[in-house]
PASEBA-1860 file (N, C-alpha, C; in nm, 3 decimals):
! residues 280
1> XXXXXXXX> -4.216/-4.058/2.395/-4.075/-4.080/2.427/-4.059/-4.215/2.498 ~ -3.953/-4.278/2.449/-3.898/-4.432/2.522/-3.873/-4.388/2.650 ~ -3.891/-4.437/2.784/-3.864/-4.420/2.926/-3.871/-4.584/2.948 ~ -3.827/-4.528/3.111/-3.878/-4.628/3.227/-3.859/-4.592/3.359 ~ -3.949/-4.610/3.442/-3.924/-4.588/3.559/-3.756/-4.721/3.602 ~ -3.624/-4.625/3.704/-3.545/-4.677/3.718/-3.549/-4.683/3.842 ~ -3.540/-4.784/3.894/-3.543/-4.788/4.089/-3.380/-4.769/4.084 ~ -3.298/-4.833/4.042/-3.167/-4.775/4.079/-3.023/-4.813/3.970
9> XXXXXXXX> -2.924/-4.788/3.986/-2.827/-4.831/3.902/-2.730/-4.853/3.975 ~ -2.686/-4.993/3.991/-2.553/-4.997/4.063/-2.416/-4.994/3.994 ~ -2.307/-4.950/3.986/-2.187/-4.909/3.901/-2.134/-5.034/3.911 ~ -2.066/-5.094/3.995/-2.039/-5.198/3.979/-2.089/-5.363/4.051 ~ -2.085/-5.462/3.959/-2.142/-5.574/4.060/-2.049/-5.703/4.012 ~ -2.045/-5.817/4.083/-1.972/-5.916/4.006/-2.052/-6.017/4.031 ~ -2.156/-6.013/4.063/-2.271/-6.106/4.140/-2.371/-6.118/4.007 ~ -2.429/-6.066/3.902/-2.517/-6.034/3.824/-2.418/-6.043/3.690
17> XXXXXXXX> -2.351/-6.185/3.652/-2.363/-6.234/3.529/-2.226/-6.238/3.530 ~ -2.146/-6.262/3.468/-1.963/-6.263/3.408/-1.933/-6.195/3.416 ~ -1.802/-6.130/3.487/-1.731/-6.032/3.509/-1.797/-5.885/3.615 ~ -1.715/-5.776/3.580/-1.766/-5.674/3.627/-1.849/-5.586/3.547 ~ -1.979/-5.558/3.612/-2.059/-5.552/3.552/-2.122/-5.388/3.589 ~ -2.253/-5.347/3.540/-2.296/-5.185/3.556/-2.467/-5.318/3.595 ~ -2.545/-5.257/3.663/-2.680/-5.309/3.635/-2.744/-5.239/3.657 ~ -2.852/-5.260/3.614/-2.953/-5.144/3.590/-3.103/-5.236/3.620
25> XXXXXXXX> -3.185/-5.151/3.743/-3.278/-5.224/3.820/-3.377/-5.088/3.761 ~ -3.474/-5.219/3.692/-3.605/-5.138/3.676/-3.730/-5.133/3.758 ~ -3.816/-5.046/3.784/-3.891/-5.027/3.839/-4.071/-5.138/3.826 ~ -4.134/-5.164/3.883/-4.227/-5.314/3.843/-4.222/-5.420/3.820 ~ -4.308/-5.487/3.878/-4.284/-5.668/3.886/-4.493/-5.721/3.890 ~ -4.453/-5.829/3.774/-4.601/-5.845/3.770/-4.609/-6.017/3.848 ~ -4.487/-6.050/3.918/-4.537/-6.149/4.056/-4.511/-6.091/4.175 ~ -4.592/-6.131/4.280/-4.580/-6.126/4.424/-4.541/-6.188/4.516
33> XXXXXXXX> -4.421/-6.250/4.537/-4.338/-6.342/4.562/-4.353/-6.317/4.721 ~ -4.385/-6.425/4.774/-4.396/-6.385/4.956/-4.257/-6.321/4.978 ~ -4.172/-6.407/4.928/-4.041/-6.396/4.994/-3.923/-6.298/4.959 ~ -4.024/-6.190/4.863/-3.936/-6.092/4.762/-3.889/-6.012/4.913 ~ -3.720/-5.997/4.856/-3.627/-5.947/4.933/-3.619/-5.763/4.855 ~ -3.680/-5.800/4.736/-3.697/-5.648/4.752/-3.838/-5.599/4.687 ~ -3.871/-5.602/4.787/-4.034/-5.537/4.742/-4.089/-5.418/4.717 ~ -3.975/-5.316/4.758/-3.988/-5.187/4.694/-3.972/-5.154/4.575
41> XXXXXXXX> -3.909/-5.302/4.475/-3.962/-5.278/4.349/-4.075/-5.332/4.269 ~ -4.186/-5.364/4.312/-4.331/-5.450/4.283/-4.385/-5.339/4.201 ~ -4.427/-5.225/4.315/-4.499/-5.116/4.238/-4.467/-5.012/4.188 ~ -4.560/-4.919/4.140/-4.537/-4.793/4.109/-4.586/-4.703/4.200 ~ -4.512/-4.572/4.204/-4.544/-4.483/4.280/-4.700/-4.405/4.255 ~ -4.776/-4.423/4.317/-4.928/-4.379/4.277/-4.909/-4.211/4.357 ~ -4.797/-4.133/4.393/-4.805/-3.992/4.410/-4.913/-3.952/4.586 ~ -4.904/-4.102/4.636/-5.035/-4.071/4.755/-4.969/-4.016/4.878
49> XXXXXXXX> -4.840/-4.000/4.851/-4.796/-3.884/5.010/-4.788/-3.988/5.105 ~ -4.839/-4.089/5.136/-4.815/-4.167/5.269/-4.644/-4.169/5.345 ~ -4.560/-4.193/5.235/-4.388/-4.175/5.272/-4.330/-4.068/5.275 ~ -4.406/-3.916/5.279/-4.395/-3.792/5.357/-4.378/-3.787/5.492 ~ -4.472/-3.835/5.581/-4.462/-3.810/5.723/-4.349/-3.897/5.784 ~ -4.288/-4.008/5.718/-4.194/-4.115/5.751/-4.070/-4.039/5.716 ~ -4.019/-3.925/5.638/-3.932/-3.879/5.630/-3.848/-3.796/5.698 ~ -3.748/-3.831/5.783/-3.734/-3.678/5.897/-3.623/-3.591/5.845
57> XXXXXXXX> -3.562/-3.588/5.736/-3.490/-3.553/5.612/-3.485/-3.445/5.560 ~ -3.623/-3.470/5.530/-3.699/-3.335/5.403/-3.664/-3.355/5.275 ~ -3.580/-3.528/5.241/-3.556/-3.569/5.133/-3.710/-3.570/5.052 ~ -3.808/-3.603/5.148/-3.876/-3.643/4.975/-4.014/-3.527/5.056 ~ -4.046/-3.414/4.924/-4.174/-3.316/4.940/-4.274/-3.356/4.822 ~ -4.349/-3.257/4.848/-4.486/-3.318/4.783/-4.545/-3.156/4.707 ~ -4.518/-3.148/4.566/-4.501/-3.030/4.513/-4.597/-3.047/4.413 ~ -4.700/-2.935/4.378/-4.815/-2.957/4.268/-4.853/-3.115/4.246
65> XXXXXXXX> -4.900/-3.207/4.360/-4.942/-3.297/4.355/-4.858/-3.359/4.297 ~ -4.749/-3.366/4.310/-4.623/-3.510/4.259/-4.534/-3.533/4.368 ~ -4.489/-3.643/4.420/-4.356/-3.670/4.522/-4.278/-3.622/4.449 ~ -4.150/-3.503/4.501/-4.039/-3.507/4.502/-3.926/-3.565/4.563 ~ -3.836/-3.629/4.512/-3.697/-3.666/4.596/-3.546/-3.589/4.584 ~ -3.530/-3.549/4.700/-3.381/-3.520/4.720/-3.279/-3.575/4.703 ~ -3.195/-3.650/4.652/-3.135/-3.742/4.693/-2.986/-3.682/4.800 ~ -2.963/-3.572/4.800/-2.875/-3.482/4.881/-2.889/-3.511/5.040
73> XXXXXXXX> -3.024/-3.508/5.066/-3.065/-3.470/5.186/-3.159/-3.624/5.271 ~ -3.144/-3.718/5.155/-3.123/-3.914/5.178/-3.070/-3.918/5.281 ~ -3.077/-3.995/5.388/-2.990/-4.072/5.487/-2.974/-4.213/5.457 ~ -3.080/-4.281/5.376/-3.137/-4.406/5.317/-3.153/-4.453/5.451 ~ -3.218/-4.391/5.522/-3.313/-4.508/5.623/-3.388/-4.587/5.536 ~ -3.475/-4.577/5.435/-3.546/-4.666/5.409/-3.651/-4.671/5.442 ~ -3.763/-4.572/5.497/-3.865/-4.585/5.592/-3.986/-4.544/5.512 ~ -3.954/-4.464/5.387/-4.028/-4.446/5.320/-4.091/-4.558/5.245
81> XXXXXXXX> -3.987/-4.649/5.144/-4.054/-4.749/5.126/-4.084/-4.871/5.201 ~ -4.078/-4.868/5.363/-4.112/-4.990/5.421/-4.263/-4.932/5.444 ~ -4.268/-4.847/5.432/-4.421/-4.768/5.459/-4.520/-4.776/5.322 ~ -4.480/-4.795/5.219/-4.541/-4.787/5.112/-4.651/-4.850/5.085 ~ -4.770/-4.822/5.057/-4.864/-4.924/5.083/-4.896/-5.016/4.907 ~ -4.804/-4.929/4.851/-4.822/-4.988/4.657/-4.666/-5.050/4.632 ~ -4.604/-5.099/4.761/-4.458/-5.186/4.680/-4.410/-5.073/4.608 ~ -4.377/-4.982/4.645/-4.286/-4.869/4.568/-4.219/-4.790/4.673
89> XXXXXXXX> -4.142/-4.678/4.554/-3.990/-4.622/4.631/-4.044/-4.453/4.578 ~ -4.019/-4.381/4.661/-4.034/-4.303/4.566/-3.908/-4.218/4.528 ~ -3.792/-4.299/4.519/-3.645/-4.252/4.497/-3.612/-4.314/4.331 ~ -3.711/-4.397/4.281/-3.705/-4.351/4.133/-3.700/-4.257/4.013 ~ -3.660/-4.280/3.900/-3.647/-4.142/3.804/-3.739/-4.242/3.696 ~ -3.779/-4.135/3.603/-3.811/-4.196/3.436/-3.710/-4.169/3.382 ~ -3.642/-4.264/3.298/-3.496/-4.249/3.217/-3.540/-4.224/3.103 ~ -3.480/-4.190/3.009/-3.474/-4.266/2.842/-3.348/-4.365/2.835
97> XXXXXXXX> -3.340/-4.487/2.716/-3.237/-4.545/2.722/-3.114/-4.428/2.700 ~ -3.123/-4.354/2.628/-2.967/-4.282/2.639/-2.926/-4.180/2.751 ~ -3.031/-4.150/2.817/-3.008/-4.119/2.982/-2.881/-4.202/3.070 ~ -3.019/-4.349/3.098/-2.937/-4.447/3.156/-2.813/-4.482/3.128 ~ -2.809/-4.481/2.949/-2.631/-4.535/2.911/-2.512/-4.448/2.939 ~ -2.593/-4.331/2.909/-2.466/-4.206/2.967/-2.419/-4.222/3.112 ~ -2.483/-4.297/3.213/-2.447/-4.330/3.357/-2.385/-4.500/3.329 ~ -2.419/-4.576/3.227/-2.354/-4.661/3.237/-2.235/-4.661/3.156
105> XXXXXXXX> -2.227/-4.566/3.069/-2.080/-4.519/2.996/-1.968/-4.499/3.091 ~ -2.021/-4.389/3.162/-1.863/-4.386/3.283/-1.798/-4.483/3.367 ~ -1.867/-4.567/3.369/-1.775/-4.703/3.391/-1.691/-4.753/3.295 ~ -1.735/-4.752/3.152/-1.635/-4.834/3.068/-1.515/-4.750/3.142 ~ -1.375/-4.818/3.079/-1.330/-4.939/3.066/-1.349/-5.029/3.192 ~ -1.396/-5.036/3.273/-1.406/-5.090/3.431/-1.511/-5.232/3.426 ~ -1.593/-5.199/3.311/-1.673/-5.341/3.315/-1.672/-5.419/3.196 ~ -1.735/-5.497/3.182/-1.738/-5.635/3.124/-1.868/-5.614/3.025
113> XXXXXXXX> -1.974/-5.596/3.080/-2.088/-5.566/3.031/-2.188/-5.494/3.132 ~ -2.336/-5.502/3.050/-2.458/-5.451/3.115/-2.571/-5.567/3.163 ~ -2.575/-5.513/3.327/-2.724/-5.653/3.326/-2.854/-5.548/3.401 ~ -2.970/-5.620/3.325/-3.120/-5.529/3.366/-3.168/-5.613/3.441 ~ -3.159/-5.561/3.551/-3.311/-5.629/3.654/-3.426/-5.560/3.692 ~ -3.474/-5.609/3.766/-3.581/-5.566/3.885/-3.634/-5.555/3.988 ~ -3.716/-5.536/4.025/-3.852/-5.579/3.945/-3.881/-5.665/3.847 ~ -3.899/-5.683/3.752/-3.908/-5.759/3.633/-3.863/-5.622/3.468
121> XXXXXXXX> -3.771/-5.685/3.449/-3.735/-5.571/3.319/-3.811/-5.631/3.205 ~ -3.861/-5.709/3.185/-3.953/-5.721/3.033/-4.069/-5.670/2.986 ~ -4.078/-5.589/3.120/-4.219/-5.539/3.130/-4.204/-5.410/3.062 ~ -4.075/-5.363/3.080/-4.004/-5.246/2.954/-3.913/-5.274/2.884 ~ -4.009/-5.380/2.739/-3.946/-5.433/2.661/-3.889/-5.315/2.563 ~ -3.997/-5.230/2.496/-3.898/-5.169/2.391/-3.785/-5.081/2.446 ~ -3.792/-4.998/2.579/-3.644/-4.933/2.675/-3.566/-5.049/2.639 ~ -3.583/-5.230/2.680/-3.481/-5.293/2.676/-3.383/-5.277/2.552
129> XXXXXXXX> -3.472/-5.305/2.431/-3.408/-5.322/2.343/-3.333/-5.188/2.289 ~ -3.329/-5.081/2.293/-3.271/-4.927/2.289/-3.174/-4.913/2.364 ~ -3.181/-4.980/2.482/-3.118/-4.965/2.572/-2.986/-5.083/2.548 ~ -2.977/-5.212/2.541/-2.897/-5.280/2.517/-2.821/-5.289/2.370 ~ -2.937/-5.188/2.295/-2.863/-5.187/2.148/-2.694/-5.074/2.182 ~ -2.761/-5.031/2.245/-2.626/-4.916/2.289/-2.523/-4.969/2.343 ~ -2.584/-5.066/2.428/-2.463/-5.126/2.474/-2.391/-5.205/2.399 ~ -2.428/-5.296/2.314/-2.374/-5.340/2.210/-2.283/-5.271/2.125
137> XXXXXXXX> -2.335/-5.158/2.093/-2.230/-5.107/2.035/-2.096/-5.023/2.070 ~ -2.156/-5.055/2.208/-1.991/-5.013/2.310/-1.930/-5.129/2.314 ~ -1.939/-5.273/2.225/-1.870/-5.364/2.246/-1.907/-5.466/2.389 ~ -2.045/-5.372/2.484/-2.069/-5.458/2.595/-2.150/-5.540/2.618 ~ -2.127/-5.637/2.663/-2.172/-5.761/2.678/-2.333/-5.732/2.719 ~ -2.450/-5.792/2.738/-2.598/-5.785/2.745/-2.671/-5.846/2.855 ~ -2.707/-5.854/2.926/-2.781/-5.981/3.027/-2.928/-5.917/3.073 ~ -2.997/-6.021/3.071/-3.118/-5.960/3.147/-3.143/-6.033/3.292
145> XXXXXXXX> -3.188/-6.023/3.395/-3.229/-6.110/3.476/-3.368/-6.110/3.488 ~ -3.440/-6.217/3.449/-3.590/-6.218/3.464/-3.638/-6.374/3.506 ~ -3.826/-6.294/3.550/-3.905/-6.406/3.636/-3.930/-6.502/3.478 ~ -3.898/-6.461/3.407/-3.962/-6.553/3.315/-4.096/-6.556/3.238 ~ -4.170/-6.448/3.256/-4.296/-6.419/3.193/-4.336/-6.405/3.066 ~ -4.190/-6.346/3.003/-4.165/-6.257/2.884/-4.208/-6.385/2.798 ~ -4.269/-6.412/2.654/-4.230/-6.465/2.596/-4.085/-6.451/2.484 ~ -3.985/-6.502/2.491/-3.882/-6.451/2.412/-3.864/-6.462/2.286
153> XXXXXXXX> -3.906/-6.578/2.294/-3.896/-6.675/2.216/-3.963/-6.655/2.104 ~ -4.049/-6.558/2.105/-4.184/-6.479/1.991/-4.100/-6.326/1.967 ~ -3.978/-6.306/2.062/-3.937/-6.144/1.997/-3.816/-6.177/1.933 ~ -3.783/-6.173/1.822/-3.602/-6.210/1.722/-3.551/-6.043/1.764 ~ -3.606/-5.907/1.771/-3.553/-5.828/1.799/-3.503/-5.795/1.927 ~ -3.559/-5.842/2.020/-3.504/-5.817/2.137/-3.374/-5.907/2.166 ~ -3.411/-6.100/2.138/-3.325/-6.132/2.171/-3.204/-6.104/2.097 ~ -3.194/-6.045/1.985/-3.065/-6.060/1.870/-2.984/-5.953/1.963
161> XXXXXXXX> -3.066/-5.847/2.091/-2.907/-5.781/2.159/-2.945/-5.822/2.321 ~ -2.979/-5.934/2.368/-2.940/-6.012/2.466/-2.851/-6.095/2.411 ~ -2.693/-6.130/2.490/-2.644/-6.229/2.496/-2.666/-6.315/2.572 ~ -2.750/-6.318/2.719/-2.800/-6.399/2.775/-2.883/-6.407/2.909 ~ -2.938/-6.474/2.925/-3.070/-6.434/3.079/-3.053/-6.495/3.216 ~ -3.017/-6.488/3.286/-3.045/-6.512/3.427/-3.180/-6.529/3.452 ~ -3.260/-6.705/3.477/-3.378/-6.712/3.501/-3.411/-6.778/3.640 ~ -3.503/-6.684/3.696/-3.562/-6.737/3.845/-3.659/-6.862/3.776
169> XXXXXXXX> -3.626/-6.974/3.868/-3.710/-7.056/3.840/-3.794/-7.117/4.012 ~ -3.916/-7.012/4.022/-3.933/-7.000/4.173/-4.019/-7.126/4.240 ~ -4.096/-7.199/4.129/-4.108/-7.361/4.182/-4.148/-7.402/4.051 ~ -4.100/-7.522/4.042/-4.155/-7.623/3.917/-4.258/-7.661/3.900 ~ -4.328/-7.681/3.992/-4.449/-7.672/3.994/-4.547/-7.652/3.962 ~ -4.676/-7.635/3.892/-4.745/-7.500/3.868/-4.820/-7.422/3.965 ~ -4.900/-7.537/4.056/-4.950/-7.503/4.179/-4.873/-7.406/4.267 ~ -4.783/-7.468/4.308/-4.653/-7.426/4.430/-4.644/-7.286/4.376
177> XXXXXXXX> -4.610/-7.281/4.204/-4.529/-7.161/4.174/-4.620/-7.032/4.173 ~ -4.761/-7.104/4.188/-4.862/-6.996/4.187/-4.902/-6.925/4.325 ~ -4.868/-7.061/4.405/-4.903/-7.007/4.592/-4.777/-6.971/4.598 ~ -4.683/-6.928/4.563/-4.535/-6.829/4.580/-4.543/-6.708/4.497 ~ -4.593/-6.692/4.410/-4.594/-6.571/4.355/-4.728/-6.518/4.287 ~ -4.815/-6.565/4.307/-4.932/-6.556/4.228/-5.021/-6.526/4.103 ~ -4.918/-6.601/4.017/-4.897/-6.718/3.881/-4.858/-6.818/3.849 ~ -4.921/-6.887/3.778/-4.869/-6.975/3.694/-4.722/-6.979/3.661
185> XXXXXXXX> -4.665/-7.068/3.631/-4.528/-7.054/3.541/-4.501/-7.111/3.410 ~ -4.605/-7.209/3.347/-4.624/-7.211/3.189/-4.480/-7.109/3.140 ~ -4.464/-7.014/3.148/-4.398/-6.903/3.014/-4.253/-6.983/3.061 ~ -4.262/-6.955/3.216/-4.171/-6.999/3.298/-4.034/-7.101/3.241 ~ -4.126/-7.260/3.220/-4.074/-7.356/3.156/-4.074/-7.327/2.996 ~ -4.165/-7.274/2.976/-4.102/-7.266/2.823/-4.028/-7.194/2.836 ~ -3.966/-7.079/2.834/-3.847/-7.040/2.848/-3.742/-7.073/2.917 ~ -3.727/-7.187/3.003/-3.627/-7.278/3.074/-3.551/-7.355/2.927
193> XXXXXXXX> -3.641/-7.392/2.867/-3.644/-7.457/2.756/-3.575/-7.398/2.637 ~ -3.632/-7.287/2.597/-3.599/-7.224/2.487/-3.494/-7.183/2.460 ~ -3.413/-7.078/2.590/-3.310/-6.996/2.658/-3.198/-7.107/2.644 ~ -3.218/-7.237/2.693/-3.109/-7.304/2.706/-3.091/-7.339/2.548 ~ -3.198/-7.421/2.507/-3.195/-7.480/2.376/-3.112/-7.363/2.238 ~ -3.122/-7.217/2.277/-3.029/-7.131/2.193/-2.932/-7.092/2.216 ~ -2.906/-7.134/2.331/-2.775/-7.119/2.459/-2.744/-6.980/2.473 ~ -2.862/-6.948/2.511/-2.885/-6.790/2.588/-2.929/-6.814/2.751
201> XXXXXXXX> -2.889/-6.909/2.793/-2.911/-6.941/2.950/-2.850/-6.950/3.028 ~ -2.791/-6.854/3.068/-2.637/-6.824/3.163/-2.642/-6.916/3.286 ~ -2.758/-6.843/3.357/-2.808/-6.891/3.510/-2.925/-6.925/3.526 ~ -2.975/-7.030/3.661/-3.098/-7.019/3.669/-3.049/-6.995/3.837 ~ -3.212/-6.929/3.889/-3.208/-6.899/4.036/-3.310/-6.940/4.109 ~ -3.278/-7.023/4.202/-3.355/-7.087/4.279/-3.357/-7.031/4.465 ~ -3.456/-6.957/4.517/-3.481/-6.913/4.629/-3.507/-7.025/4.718 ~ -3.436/-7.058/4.778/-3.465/-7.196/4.887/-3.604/-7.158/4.984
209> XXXXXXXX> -3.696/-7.213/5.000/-3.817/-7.163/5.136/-3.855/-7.285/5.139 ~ -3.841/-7.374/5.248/-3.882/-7.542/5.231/-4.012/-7.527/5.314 ~ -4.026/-7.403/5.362/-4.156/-7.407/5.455/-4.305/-7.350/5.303 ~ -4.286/-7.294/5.232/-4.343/-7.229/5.103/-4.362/-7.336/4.991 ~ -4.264/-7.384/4.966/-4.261/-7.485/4.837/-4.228/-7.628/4.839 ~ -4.212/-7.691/4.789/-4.125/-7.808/4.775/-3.972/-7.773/4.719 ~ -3.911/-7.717/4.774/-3.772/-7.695/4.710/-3.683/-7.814/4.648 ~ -3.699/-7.918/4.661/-3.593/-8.072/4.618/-3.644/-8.045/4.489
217> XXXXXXXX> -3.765/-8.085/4.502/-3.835/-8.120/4.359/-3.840/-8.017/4.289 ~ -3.798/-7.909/4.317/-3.785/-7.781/4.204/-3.635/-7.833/4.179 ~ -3.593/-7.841/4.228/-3.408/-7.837/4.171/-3.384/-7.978/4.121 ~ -3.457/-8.091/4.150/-3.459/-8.198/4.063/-3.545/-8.193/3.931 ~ -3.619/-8.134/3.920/-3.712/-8.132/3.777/-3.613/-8.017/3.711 ~ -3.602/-7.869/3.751/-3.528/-7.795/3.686/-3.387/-7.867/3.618 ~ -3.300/-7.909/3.711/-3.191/-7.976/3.650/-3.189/-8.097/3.608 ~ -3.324/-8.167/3.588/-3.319/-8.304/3.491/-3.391/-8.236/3.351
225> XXXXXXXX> -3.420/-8.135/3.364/-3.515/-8.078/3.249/-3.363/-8.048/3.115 ~ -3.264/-7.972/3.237/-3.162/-7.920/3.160/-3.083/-8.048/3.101 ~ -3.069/-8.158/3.191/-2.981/-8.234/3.143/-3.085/-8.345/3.019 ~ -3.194/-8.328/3.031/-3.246/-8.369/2.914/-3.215/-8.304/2.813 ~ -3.178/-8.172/2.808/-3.175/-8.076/2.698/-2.995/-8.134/2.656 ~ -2.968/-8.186/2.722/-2.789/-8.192/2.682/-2.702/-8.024/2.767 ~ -2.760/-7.970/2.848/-2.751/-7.845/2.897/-2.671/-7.803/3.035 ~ -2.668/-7.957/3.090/-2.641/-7.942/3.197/-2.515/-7.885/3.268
233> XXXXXXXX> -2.436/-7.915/3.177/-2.288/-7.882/3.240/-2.221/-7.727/3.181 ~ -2.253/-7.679/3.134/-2.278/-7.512/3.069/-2.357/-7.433/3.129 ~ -2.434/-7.452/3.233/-2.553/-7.358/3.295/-2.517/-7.356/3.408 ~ -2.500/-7.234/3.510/-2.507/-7.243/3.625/-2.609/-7.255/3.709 ~ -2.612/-7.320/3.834/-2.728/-7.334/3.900/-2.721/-7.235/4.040 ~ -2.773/-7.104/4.023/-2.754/-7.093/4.188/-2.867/-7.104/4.271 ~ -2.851/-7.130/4.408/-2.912/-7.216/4.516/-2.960/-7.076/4.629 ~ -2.983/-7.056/4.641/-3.024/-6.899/4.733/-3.088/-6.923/4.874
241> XXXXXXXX> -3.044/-6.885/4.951/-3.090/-6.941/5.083/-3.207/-6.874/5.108 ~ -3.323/-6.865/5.164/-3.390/-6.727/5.179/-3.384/-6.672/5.335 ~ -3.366/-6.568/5.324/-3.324/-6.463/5.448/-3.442/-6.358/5.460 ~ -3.449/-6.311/5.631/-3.585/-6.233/5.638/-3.508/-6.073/5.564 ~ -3.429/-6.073/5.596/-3.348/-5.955/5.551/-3.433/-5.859/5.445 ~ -3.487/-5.781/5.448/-3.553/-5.702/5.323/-3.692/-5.727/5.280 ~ -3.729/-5.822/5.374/-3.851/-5.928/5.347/-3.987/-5.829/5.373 ~ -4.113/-5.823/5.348/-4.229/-5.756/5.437/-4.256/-5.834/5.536
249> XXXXXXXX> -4.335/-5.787/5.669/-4.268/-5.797/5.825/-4.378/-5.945/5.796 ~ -4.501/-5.966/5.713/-4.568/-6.083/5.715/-4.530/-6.196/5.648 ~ -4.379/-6.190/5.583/-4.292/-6.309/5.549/-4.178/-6.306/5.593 ~ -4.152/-6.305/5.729/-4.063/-6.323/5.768/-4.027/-6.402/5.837 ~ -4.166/-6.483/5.880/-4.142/-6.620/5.981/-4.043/-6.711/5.922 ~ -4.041/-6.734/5.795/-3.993/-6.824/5.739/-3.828/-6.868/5.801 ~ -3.804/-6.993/5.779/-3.677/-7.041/5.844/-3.585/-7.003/5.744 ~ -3.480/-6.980/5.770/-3.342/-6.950/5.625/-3.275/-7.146/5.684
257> XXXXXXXX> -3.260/-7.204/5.565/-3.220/-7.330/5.556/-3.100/-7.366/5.580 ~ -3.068/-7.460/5.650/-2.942/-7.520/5.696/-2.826/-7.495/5.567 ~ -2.750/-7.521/5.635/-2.608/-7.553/5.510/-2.631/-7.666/5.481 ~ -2.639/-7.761/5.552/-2.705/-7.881/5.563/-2.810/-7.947/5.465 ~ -2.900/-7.859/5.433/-3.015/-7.872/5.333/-2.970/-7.819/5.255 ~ -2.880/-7.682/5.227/-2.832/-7.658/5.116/-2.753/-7.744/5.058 ~ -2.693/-7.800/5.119/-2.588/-7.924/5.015/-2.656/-7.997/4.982 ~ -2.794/-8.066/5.062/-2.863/-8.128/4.994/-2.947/-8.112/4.843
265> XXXXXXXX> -2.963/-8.001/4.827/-3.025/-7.919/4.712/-2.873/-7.906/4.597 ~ -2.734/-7.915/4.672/-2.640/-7.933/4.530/-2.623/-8.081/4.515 ~ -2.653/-8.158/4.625/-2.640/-8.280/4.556/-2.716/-8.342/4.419 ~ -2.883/-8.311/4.466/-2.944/-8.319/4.405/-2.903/-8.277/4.254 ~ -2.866/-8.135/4.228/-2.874/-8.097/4.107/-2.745/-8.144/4.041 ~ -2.626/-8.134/4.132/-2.474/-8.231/4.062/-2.486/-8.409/4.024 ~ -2.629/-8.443/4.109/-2.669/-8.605/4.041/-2.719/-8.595/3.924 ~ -2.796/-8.463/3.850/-2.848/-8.453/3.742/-2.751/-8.389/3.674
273> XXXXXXXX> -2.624/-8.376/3.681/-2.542/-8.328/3.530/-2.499/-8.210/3.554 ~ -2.500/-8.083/3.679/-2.516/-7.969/3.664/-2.341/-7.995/3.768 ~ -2.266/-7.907/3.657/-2.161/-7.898/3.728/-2.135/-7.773/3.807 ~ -2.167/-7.640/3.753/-2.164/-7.536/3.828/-2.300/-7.445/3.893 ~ -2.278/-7.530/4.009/-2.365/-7.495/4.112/-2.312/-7.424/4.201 ~ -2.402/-7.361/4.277/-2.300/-7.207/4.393/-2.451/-7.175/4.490 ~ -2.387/-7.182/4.595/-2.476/-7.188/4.685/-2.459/-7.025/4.745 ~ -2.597/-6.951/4.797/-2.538/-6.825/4.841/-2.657/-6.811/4.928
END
């Protein structure tokens, strides 16, 4: 059977692509981003009981060797997964795509379309494509948001029901992008490339950490890359401050960047051609 583990579904968002939207956050991520603001979606639940004793609830039991969750008896402290020692929640479900769509059906008429995140959603490529075929044929619009790993550019079935991707582009680099998340980004730029070049490249997202990366030079290579492509003024650029907010307690030293440096980072990318830039 088609599944996926679902960390959550939010009903509505206006933050995650054009208009009002349903999104749907999948469960796993195959980078480790110091600065991931949500790291309770990295892993999978390995069933080890550790986020039992953190519960004072009785939301989540431990029945013939599997976590159960309540969601009734939730307070969402959150304590379970700050305790997690595998980057997981254990307030996930396994869906099938027509599970999930039946929860993203009761929104129509209210949204615009569907966007998949994560964790990283390519990692449940064939759910994607089942899953967005449905939506399609509710007339709704498609988005994915991804690290960029996927090759796309090698699947005609998947992309023919994406209308378009939201791509983290977490340093230009290869080095940098590897001491931030621990990979390479090769797929990365080729798909910076590709996405735009079929004009399936809505957004790109850039996490500001000037103490972690070289941040200028990511947003100057990213947006001279685009305006080489002829791309520049059709793509949005957003600028992301990074905040300890949600962070694990050993990346949190990090500074969150001036407004100051943030304008510096839209100058940069509005000298290279990029007209809609948005700082957040």
């Amino acid at each position: 059977m088609n599944t996926a583990i679902v960390n959550k579904i939010i009903r509505f968002s206006s933050v995650d692509g054009p208009g009002n939207r349903t999104v749907v956050f999948l469960q796993g991520c195959n980078f480790n981003c110091k600065y991931c603001h949500n790291p309770e979606t990295i892993g999978t639940c390995t069933q080890c009981g550790t986020c039992l004793s953190y519960c004072k609830t009785g939301a989540i039991s431990f029945v013939d060797g599997e976590i159960l969750y309540d969601r009734d008896k939730c307070v969402n402290c959150d304590e379970c997964f700050h305790h997690c020692p595998y980057g997981s929640s254990p307030k996930t479900s396994r869906m099938t795509p027509e599970e999930v769509f039946a929860q993203v059906k009761k929104n129509i008429p209210y949204i615009r379309g569907i966007t998949v995140s994560g964790g990283e959603c390519s990692l449940w490529r064939d759910f994607l494509v089942d899953l967005l075929a449905l939506a399609k044929k509710e007339n709704l619009s498609t988005m994915l948001d991804s690290n960029g790993t996927y090759d796309f550019s090698n699947d005609k079935e998947l992309m023919d029901v994406v209308d378009a991707v939201m791509l983290d582009v977490k340093a230009f680099d290869r080095k940098e992008h590897e001491a931030v998340t621990g990979i390479h980004n090769d797929m990365v730029i080729a798909n910076l490339r590709y996405l735009a070049e079929c004009d399936k490249l809505f957004e790109v997202r850039t996490v500001a950490v000037p103490e972690l990366y070289d941040v200028k030079n990511t947003v100057y290579e990213t947006s001279k890359l685009l305006k080489e492509l002829g791309k520049q003024e059709g793509i949005r650029y957003k600028l992301i401050k990074y905040r300890p907010i949600g962070v694990r307690e050993e990346y949190r030293s990090y500074e969150t960047p001036t407004q100051e440096y943030m304008n510096q980072l839209y100058d940069i990318a509005y000298n290279n051609g990029m007209r809609d830039i948005v700082i957040i």
